[in-house]
C-alpha positions in Angstrom: 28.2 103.4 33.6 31.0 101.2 34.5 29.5 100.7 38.0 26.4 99.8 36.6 27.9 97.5 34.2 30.0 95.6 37.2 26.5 95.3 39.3 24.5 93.9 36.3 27.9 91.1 35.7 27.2 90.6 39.6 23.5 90.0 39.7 23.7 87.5 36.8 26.5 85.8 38.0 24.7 85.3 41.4 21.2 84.1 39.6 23.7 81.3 37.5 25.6 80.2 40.8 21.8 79.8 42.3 20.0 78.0 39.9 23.4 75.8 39.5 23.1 75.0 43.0 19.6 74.0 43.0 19.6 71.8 39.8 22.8 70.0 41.9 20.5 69.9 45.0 17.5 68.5 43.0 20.0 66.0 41.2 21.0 64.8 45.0 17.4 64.3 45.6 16.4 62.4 42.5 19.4 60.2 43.2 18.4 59.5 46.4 14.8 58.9 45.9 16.4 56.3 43.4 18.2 54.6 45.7 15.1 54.5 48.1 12.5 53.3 45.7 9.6 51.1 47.0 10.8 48.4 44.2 14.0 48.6 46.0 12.5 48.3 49.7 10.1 46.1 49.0 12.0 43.6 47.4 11.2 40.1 49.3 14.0 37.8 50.4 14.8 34.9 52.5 14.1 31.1 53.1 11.8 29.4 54.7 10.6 25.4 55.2 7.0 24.0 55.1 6.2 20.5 55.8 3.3 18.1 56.8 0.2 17.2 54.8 0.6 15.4 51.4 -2.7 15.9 50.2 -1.8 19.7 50.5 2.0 18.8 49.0 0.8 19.0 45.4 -0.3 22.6 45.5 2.3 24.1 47.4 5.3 22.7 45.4 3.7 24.3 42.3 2.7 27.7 44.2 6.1 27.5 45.6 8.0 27.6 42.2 6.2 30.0 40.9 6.4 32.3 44.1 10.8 31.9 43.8 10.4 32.4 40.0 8.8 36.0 40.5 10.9 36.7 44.3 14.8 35.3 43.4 15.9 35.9 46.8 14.0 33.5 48.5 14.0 30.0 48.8 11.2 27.8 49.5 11.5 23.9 51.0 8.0 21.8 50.7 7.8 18.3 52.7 5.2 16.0 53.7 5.4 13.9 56.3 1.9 14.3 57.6 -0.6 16.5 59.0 0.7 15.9 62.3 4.2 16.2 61.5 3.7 19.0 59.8 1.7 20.8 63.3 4.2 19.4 65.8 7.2 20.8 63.7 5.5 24.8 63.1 4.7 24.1 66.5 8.1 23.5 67.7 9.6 25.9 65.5 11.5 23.1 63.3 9.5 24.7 60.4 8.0 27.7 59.8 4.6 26.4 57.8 2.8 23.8 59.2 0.8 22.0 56.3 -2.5 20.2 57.5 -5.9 18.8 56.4 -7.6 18.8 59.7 -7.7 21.8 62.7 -4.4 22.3 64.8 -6.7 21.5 67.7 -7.5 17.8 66.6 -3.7 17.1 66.7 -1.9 19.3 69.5 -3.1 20.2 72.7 -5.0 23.1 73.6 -2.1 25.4 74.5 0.2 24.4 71.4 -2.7 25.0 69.5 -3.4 28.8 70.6 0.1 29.7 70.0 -0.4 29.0 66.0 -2.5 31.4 63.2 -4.9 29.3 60.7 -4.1 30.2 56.9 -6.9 28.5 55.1 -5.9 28.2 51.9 -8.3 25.5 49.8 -10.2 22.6 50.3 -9.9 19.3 49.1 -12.1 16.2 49.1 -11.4 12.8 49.9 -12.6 9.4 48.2 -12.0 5.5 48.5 -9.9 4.3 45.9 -9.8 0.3 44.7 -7.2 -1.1 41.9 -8.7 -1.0 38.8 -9.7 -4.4 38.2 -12.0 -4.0 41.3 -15.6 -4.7 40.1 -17.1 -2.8 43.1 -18.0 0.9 42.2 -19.6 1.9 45.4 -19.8 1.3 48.9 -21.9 2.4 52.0 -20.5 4.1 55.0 -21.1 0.8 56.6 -19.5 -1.1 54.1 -16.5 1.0 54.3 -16.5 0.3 58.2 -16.4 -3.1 58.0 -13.9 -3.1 56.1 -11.2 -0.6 57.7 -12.0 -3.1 61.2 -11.4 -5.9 59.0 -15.1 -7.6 59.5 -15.3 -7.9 55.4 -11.8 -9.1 53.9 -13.1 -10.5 50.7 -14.7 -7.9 47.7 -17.6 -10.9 47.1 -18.5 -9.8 50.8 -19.7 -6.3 49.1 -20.9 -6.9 45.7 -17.5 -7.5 44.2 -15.4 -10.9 42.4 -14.0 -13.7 44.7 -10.8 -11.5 46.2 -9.1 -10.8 49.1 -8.9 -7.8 50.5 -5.7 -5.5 51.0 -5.7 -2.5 52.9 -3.4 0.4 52.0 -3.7 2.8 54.7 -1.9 6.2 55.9 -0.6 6.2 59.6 -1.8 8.0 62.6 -0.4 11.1 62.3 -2.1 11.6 58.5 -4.5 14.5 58.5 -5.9 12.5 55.1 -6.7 9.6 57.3 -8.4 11.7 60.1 -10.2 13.2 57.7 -11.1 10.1 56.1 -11.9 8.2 59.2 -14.1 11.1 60.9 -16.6 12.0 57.7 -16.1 8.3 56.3 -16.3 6.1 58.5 -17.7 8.0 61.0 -15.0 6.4 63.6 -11.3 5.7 63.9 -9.8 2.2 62.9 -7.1 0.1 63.8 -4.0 -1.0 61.9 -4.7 -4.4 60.9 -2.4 -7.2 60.4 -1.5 -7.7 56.7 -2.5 -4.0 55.5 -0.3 -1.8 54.3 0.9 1.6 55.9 2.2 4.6 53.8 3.8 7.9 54.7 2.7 9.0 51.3 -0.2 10.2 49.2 1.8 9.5 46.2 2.8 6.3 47.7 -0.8 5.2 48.5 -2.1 5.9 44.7 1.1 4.1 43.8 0.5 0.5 45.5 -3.2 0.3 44.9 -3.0 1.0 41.0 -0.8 -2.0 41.1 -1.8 -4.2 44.2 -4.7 -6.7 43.5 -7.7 -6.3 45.2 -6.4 -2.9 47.3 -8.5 -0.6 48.8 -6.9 3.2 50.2 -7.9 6.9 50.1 -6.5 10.2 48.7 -7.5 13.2 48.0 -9.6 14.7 44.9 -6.1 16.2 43.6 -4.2 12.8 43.7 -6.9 10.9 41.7 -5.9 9.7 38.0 -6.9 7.1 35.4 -4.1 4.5 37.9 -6.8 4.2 40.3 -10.4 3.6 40.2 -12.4 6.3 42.4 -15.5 4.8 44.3 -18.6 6.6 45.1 -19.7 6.9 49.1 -23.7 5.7 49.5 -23.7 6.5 45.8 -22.6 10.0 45.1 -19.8 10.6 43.4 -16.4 12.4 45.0 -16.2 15.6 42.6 -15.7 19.4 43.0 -19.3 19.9 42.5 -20.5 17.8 45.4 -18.1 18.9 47.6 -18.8 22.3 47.1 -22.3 21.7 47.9 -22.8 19.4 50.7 -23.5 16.7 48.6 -20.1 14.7 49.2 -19.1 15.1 53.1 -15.4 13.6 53.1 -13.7 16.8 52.6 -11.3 19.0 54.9 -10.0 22.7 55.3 -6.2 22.6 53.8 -4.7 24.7 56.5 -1.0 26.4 56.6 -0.2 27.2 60.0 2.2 29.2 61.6 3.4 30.1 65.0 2.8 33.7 65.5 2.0 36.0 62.7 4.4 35.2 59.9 7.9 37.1 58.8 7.9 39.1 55.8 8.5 36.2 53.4 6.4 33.9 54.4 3.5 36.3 54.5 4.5 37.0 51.2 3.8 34.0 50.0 1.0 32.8 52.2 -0.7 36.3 50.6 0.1 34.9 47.1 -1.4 31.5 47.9 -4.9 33.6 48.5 -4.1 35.9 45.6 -7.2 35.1 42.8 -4.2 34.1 40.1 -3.6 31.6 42.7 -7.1 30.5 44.0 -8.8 30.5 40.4 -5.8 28.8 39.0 -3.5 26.8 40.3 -6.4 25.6 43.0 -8.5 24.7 40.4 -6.2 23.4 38.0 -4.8 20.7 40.4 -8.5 19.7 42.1 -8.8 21.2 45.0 -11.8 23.7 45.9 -11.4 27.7 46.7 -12.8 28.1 50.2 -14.8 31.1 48.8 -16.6 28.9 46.4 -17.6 26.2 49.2 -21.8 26.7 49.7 -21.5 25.1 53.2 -19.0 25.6 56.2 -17.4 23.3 58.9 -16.1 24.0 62.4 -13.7 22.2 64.3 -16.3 19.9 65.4 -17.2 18.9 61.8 -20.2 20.4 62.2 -21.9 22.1 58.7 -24.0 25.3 58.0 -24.9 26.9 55.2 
């Protein structure tokens, strides 16, 4: 009996030891599995700069602050500068986003071009702009010509009051004046002595709200009560136009980078596609989702349906 006794005390005492050990072993696991978690792994960080367009400037500083409000390791810089700036610098690796309203092929050459990936992100119309007390409310792509090559210099030349004319343009390397000057004007112009040349979108909205008899361009998402918008051959510059082909001074807004994007930045370049970001914020600010455009262009400007 006391044999038997001593070999029962033995089996439990092994059985405790066991299970003892495997709740320690499936502790150890749980604890690393903790430690391992995809919230831990996936956790974004990192900075990263994006510069060029200003007609795109407006959306990605809001997307941006959003984007480091929900990611605290990362830290976002948004410039302008320009379409072209903002190509030559991805390009050259000074940034890492390269902002633009018109293809990287219309800026760079061919090779410099290849080397960078498209992000299509929105699109965003462009309209004429006049101060306020500017009695013209429309003008013809003709008109507009003769203007921007300085043939007409007085508003009473194109329906308007007895006033000079005062140019407030963007320079070369703007994406908004390309875009302007291709679907607008249907030809590049000159900088003409006496008009005004900006950097700025902001800029631009700035000095014609407050410059008699000024005359400039900006996008859809820059337009407020400070400027008065004019129509081109009489249709108006709105979302709804745009969207259908009715309005043709519009332009991809395109966020380039060179290569196929680190971690972070495809984080956010995702997010800026994401549908809280493209029924939102896109709206909210003007622009147009591309998935809600009825008509397409290439790099040519060419449209289909």
């Amino acid at each position: 009996m006391k044999k038997a006794l001593m070999v029962m005390m033995v089996l439990t005492l092994t059985v405790v030891l066991a299970a003892c050990g495997q709740n320690n072993k499936n502790g150890n696991n749980a604890s690393n599995g903790a430690s391992n978690s995809p919230n831990n792994n996936s956790e974004i960080s990192g900075s990263f700069l994006a510069t060029g367009s200003s007609a795109l400037q407006p959306l990605v500083d809001q997307v941006s602050k959003k984007f480091m409000d929900s990611n605290k390791k990362v830290s976002i810089q948004v410039q302008a500068g320009g379409s072209g700036t903002g190509l030559t610098q991805v390009s050259e690796g000074q940034s890492d986003i390269g902002n633009s309203d018109v293809f990287a092929e219309e800026k760079l050459d061919a090779d410099k071009a290849a080397a960078l990936v498209d992000h299509q992100v929105a699109v965003v119309g462009m309209a004429a702009v006049v101060n306020p007390k500017v009695t013209v409310d429309n003008l013809t792509k003709q008109q507009l010509v003769d203007i921007f090559t300085g043939k007409v210099t007085n508003w009473k030349d194109v329906g308007g009051n007895d006033q000079k004319i005062q140019i407030v343009n963007r320079p070369s390397s703007s994406g908004t004046r390309a875009t302007f000057e291709k679907y607008a004007l249907g030809q590049k112009s000159e900088d003409l002595q006496g008009s005004i040349q900006e950097d700025s979108s902001g800029t631009v909205k700035k000095l014609v709200g407050e410059t008699p008899g000024a005359i400039g361009y900006l996008a859809l998402s820059y337009l407020d009560d400070s400027v008065k918008t004019v129509k081109y051959e009489g249709v108006e510059a709105n979302v709804d136009n745009v969207a259908n082909g009715t309005y043709p001074v519009w332009a991809y807004e395109h966020m380039y980078t060179k290569g196929q994007p680190n971690e972070a930045v495809k984080a956010f370049l995702d997010y800026m596609l994401s549908d809280e970001v493209q029924n939102g914020d896109v709206v909210e600010l003007g622009y147009i989702p591309a998935n809600k455009m009825e008509v397409k262009r290439d790099v040519n400007g060419n449209i289909t349906k």
